[in-house]
N, C-alpha and C positions, 0 to 999 in steps of 0.2 A: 133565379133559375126558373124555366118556365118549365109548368106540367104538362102532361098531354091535354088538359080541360082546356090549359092559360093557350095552349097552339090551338087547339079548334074552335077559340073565341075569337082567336086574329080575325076567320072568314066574317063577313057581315052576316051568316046564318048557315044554319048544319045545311040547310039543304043547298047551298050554295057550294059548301066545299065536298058534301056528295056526289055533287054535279064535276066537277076537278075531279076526282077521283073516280068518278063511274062505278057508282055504290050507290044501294039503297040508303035512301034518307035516313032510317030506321037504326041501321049501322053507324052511324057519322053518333044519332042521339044516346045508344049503348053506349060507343066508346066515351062519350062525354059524361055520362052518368057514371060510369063507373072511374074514369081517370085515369083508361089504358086504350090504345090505338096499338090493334096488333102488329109485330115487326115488319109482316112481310108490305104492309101499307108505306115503311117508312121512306125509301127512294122515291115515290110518287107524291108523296107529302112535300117534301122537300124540293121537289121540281115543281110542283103547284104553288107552295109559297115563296119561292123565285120568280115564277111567272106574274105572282101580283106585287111584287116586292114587300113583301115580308121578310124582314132581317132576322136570325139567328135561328131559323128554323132548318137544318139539317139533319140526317139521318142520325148523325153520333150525338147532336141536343133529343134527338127524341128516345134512342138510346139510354141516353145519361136519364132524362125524365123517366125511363120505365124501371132503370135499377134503381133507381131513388123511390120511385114507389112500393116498390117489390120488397126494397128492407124497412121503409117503415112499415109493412104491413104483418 
């Protein structure tokens, strides 16, 4: 089961998949530190890593990765 970390590593670089998403580079390196990519990010995630063909990265795996973070915390 992939994290929000194991999805933002797919990109070749945070500021790469900053660029995809039309966000501060700065953003992409918080959500990576911390291990959460906010919800409202998840539809655009998902249509970016479709666009580079990234497999299993949709809104309900990033979803599931955020309640699975949420209860072991």
């Amino acid at each position: 089961m992939l994290t929000h970390r194991d999805i933002i590593a797919l990109w070749p670089s945070s500021a790469d998949l900053a660029r995809d998403l039309d966000v501060p580079g700065d953003n992409v390196r918080k959500w990576k530190a911390h291990n959460r990519i906010p919800g409202w990010y998840f539809t655009a995630l998902a249509t970016a890593a479709e666009r580079r063909g990234y497999s299993g990265v949709t809104a309900e795996a990033l979803a599931a990765a955020l309640s699975r973070s949420q209860e072991a915390a």
